[in-house]
C-alpha positions in Angstrom: 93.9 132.6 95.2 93.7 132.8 91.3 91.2 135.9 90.0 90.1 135.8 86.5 89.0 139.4 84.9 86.9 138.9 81.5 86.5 142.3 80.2 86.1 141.6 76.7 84.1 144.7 76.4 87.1 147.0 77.5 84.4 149.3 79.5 85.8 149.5 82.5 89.7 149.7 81.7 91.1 151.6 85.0 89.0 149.7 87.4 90.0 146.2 86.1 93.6 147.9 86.0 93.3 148.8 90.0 91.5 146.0 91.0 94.3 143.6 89.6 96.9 145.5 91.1 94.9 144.7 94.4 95.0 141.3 93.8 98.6 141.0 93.0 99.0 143.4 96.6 96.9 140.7 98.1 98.7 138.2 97.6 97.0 136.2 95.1 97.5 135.8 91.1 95.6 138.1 88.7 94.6 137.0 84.7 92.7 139.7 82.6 91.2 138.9 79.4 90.4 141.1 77.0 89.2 140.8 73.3 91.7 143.2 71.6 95.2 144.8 73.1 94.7 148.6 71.3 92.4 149.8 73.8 94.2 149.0 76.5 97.6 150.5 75.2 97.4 153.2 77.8 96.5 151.0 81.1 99.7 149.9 82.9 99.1 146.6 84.8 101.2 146.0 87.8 103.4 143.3 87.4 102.5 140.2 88.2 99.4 140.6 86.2 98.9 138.2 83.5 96.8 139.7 80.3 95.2 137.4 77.7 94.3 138.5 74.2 91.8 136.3 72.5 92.1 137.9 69.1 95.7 136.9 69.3 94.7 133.1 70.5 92.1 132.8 68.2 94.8 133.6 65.4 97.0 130.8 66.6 94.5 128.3 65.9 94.7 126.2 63.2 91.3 126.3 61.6 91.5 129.9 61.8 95.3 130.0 60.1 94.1 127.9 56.7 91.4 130.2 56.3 93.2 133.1 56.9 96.3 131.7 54.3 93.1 130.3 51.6 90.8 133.4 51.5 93.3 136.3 51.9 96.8 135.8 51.7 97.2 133.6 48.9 95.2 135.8 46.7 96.2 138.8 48.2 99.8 137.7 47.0 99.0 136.7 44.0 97.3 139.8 42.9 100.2 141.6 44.3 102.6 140.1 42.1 100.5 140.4 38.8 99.4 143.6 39.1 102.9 145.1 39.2 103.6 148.0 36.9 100.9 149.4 34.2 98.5 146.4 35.9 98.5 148.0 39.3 95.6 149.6 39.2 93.1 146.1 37.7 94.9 144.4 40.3 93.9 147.0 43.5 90.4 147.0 42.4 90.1 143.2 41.5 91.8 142.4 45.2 89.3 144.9 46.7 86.3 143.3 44.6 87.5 139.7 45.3 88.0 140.4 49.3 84.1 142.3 49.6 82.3 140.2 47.4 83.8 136.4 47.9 86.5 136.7 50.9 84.0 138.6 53.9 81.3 136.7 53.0 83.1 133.1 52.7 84.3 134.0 55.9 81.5 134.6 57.6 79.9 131.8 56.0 82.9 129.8 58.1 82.3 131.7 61.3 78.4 130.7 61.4 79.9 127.2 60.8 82.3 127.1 63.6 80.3 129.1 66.2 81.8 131.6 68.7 86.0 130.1 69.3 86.2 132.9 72.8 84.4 131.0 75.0 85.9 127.5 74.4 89.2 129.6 75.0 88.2 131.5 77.6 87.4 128.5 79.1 91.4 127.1 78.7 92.1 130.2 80.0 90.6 130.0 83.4 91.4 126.4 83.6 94.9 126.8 83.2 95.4 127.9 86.7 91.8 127.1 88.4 90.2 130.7 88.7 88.9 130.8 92.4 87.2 134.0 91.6 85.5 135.0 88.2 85.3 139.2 87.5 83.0 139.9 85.1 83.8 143.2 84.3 81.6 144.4 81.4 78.2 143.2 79.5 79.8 141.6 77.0 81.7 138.9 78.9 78.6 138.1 81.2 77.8 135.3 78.4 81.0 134.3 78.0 80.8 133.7 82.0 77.8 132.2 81.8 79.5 129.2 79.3 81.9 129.4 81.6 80.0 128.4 84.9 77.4 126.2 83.1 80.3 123.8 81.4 79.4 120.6 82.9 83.6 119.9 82.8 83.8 122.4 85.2 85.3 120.8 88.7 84.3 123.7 90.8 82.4 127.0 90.6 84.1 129.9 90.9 82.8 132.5 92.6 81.6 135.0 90.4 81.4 138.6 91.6 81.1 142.4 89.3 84.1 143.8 91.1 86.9 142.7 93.1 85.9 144.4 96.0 82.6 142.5 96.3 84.4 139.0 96.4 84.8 139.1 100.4 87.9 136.6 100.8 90.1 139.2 101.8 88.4 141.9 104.0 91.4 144.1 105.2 92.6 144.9 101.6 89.1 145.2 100.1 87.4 148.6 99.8 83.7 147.0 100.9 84.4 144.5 103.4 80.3 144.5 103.9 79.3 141.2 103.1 77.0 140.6 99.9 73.4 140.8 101.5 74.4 143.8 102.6 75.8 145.9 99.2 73.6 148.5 97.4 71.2 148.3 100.2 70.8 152.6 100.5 67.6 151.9 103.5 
């Protein structure tokens, strides 16, 4: 059993930590991804747990690379290497002018174009090994999920569940083994 965690959103950091951990005690393979590594510098995974950064695949992809290289680094060189000695300070504020007025905007201009990269990779993500169950661990992933179920390539649904606990495939290591109906009913 293969359980993909998106928590993008990094809300809920100690349950996605414990509830991989379960996973991995379960017997079955755990991937979380997440959108940026910083705040999770203080979460230990258990090992065995496989943790996906999207900023750091988005920076691998090409498209992304020769606008990164055009836009900033080039210029950002360049400007370093003039402004070298009495120039220094022209050259700070023309790199700082050049990057707020031209760079930002040119690059969002290039984001608009290319739309929203995280949920075609998220998608290559939870392909790589099939994710029996989908996590969706914060707000900000439940659209990303919902790409991710709705993708007509999509051989089988995954089940898709808030928390590990509520997945109900294995019952004795689970904290709810109720079944579904019968969560959150208080009567």
């Amino acid at each position: 059993m293969h359980v993909l965690f998106l928590s993008v959103g990094a809300v809920r950091r100690r349950a996605v930590v414990a509830e991989s951990a379960q996973v991995v005690a379960d017997g079955g393979t755990a991937t979380v991804v997440v959108d940026r590594m910083a705040p999770w510098s203080r979460e230990t995974f258990a090992a065995g747990v496989r943790v996906v950064e999207l900023a750091a695949l988005q920076r691998r992809m090409p498209a992304q690379r020769i606008e990164q290289a055009v836009l900033f680094k080039a210029p950002r060189k360049i400007l370093r290497t003039v402004g070298r000695g009495p120039l220094r300070g022209f050259s700070k504020r023309a790199e700082r002018a050049y990057q707020t007025r031209f760079a930002d905007r040119a690059h969002r201009a290039f984001l608009r174009l290319r739309g929203d990269t995280r949920a075609k990779l998220i998608a290559r993500v939870g392909a790589q090994p099939r994710a029996d169950v989908l996590v969706v661990t914060d707000p900000v992933a439940m659209p990303y999920a919902a790409r991710l179920i709705g993708a007509s390539h999509a051989p089988a649904i995954p089940r898709v569940c808030f928390s590990y606990d509520y997945a109900g495939l294995t019952p004795e290591g689970q904290y709810r083994p109720d079944p579904d109906f019968v969560q959150g009913d208080n009567q």
